[in-house]
N, C-alpha and C positions, 0 to 999 in steps of 0.2 A: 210454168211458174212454179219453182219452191215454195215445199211447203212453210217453210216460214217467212214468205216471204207477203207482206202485205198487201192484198189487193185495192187498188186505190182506180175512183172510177173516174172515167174517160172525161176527157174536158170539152163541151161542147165547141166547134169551132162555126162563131155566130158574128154577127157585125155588130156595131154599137150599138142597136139600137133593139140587138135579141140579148142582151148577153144576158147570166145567169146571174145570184146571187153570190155564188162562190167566184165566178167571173170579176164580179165589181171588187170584194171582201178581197181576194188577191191581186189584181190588176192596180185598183186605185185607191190601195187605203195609205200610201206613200207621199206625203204634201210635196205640193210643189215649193217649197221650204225648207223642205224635210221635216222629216221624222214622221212617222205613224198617226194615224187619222185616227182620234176615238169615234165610233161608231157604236150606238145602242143596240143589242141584240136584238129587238123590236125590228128596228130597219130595216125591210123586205123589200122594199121598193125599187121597184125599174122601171125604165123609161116604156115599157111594154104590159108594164101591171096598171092598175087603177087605183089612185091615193086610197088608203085607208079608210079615212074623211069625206067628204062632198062639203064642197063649199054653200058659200049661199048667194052671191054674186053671181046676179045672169049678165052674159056677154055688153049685154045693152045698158046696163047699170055700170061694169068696169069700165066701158067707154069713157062714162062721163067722170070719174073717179081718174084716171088718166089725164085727160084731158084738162082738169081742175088744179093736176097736179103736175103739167107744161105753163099752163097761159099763168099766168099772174101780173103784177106791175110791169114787170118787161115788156108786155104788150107797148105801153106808151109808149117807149125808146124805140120803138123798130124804124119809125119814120125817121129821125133822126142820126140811126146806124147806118142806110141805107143812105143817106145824104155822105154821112162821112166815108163811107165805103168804096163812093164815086158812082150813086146812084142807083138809078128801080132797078135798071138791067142786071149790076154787076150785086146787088144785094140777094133780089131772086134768085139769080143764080144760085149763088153762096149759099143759098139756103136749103132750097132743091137739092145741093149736093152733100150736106152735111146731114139731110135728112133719112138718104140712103144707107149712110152709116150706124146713124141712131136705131132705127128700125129692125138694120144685122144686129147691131148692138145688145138689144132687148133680146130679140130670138135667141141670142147664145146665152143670157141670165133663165134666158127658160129653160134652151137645153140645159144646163148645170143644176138650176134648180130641178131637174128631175133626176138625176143621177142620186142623190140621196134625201129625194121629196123634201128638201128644203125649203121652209116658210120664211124668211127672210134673206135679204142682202147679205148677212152675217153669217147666215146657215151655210151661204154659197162658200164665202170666200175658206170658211171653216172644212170644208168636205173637198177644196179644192186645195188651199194652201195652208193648210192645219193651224194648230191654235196662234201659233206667233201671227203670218198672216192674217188672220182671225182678228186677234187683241188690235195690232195697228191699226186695218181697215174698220173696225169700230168706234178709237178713240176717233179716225176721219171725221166718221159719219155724226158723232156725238155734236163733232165742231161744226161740222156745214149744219146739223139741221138746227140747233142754238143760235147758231149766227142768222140762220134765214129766218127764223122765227119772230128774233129782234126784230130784223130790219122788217120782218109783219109788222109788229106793232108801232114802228115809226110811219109805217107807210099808211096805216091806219090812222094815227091820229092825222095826218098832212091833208087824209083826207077826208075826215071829221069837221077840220078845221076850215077847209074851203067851203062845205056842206053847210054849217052853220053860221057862217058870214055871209053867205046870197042867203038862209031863212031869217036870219035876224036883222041882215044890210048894217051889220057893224065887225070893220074888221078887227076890232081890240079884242083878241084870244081869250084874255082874261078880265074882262068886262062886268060878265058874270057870270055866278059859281055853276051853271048848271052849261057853259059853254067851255068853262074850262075843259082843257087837252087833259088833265088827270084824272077828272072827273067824267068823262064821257068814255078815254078807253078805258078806266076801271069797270064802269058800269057794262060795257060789251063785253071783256074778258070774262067778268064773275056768270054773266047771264047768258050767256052766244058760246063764247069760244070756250069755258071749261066743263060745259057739258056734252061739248061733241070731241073734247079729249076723251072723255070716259072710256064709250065704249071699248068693249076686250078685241073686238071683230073689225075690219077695217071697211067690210060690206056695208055697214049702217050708213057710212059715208057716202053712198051713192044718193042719196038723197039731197042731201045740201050741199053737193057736189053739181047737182043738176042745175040750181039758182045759180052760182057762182058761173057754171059755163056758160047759160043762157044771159047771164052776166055784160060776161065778156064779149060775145056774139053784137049785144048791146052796142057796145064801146066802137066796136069795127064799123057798124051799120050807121052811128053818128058821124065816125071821120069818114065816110063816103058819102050819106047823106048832104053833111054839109060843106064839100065841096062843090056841090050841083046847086046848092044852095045860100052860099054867101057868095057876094059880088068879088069878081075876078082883080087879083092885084097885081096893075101891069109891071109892080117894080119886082115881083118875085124872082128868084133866080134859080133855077132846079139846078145842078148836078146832073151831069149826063156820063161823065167819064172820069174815074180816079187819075188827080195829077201825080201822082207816084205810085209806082209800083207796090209800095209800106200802105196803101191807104186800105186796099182791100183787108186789109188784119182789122180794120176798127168794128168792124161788124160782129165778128168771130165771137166775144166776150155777151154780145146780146143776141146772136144765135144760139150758142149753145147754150145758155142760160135757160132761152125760153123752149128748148125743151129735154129741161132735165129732169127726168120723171123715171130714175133708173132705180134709184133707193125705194123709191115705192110700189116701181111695178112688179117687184117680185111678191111683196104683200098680194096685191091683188093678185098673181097671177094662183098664188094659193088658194084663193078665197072663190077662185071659179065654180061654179057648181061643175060644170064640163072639165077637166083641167088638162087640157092636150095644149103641145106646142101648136098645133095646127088652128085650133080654138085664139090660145092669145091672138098667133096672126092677124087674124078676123080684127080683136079689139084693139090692138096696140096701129093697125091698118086705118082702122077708121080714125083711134083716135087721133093719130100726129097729121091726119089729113084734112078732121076738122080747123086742129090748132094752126096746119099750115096756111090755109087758107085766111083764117084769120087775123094770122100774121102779116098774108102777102097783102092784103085789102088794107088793113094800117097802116104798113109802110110803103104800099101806092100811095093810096090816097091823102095821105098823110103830106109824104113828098110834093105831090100836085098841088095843094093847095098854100104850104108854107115854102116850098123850098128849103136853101142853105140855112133861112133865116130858123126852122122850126126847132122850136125848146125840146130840150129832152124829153122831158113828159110835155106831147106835144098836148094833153089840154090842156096845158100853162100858155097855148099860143094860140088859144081863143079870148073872146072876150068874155068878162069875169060874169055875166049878168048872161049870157045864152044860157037858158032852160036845159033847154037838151045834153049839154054838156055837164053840168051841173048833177042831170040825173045818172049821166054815163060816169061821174065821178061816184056818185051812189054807189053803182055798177061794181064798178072794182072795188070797193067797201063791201060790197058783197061776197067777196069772188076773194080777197085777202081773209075775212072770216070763215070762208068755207075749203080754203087753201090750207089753214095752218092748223086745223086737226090732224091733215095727213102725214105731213113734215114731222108735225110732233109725237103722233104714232111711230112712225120708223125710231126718231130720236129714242121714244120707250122700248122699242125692241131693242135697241141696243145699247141703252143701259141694262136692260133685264140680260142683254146677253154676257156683259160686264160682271154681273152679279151670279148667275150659273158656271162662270168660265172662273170666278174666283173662289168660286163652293166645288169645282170639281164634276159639277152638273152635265148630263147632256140636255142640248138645245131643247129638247121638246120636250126637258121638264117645267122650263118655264111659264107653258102655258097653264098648270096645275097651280100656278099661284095665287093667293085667295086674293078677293076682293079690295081689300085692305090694305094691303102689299101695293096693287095696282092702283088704288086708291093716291096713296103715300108718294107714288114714282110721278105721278100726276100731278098731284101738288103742289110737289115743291121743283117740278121743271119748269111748272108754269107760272112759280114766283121764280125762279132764279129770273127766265124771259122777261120775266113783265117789270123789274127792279133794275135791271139792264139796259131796257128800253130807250133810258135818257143817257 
């Protein structure tokens, strides 16, 4: 080697999952977009180092936060998908198969999220397909978790409103002032739902994440329950086999629906105390195989007992004065309150990522934001939500 000529050191030759830090800083700082990936000088992280940070979310705890954040009203429609689908056989299926995919699905948001220890959906799309990428994929995620959050509070009061007509046995909505739909989800939103927005950490949520799944668990155990338990109706007609080829799609929109839990597994999967791809396994394993099961038990049983005949939300095809149903309607009033902190956490991650990305910021200044700030973004998402509602 010349003396002038610069010595420059050997480049390790290692597989994905050794590579170095100059590895990643030249390999992948090129979006799949284009252009140049800003990355914080801080940023040392590889998929073979251990996060900076330690979460506080034990395995057993993201389960149930997962899982809270698949089941929700969708549960009710599965019996009724499965009918239009052309049945238990051809819906299990469909579900069983889609479920495979979901599962790789997550694994790969793990692997990427550890490529530049990325705490959210946004961090991902940003370290993988740079800010353009980035900006889109978060106006996305802005509009799904808005729109989901509404149609919470619609589904909340529907079912407020059924709750309060079997306690009071008067179905006039507006009757009085204290059965009123504006006045009961006002009073839940101010006292329930905008105190479990607060928290800065998505961990807290494992907590009333726990009611909400034990919730739903509920709901499933009624429509099995009371098939063994209400008298058989010989004029039902099940669904055994889709009469067109087009009919298996009808399922597809309430499959995937109930389990879409991608925007917030990455939250969680940061907030692990352990944080290995091998680790989520374990949680995101258990969790879609509670929910599955759950699923499949609703839409048997559900089928068995109504058939072709059974209403969407198949408790609408009970009778209005069953106890048990009544409570299971409770149930998911639970499970919609303990649902739409998460939804709306993500929604705040990515407006706070809106608001770094138009300061010039990197990602993981955002979390340095004071109280107040966080405060402020809480607020007013959760009046824009809640003025929307109607």
């Amino acid at each position: 080697m010349d003396s002038g000529e610069i010595a420059r050191p050997a480049k390790l030759k290692t597989n994905f999952f050794n590579k170095t830090d100059t590895d990643y800083t030249s390999d992948e700082s090129s979006a799949l977009l284009g252009g140049p990936i800003a990355v914080p000088p801080e940023s040392k992280y590889t998929p073979r180092q251990e996060p900076t940070t330690s979460g506080k979310t034990s395995s057993f705890g993201a389960v149930f936060i997962v899982v809270n954040a698949c089941i929700g009203a969708g549960l009710l429609n599965f019996p009724a998908a499965y009918q239009a689908a052309g049945g238990i056989a051809v819906g299990t299926s469909m579900q069983l198969g889609f479920l495979l995919f979901i599962i790789a699905s997550l694994l790969v948001l793990a692997v990427c999220a550890d490529v530049r220890n990325s705490n959210s959906y946004q961090d991902i799309i940003q370290s993988m397909c740079g800010t353009t990428g980035n900006i889109a994929c978060t106006i996305c995620i802005i509009i799904y978790c808005f729109g989901t959050c509404v149609t919470f509070f619609i589904i909340i009061g529907d079912q407020l409103d059924s709750i309060l007509a079997f306690i009071t046995h008067d179905d006039d909505k507006h009757g009085h002032w204290y059965t009123d739909r504006r006045f009961t989800i006002t009073i839940l939103a101010v006292f329930v739902i905008l105190p479990l927005c607060l928290p800065k950490d998505i961990s807290i949520l494992k907590w009333p994440s726990s009611v909400g799944v034990l919730g739903t668990i509920y709901v499933a155990a009624v429509v099995v329950a009371n098939y063994y338990l209400l008298p058989a109706n010989a004029a039902t007609h099940i669904v055994t086999k889709p009469t067109s080829w087009t009919d298996v799609f009808a399922a597809i929109p309430t499959i995937c629906f109930g389990f879409q839990c991608h925007i917030s597994a990455v939250p969680v999967y940061a907030s692990l105390k352990k944080r290995t791809v091998s680790q989520f396994a374990l949680v995101i394993t258990g969790a879609l195989v509670i929910a599955s099961v759950t699923y499949i038990l609703t839409g048997i049983y559900g089928s068995l007992t109504f058939g072709d005949q059974v209403e969407s939300d198949v408790l609408l095809s009970y009778d209005a004065g069953n106890v048990t149903v009544t409570v299971a309607r409770a149930m998911i009033l639970c499970n919609m309150l303990t649902s739409y902190p998460i939804l709306h956490f993500c929604g705040r991650l990515a407006i706070e990522t809106v608001y770094t990305t138009a300061r010039g910021l990197f990602p993981s200044n955002s979390a340095h934001k004071s109280r107040s700030s966080q405060f402020l973004v809480v607020t007013i998402l959760s009046l824009l939500v809640f003025v929307t509602r109607d």
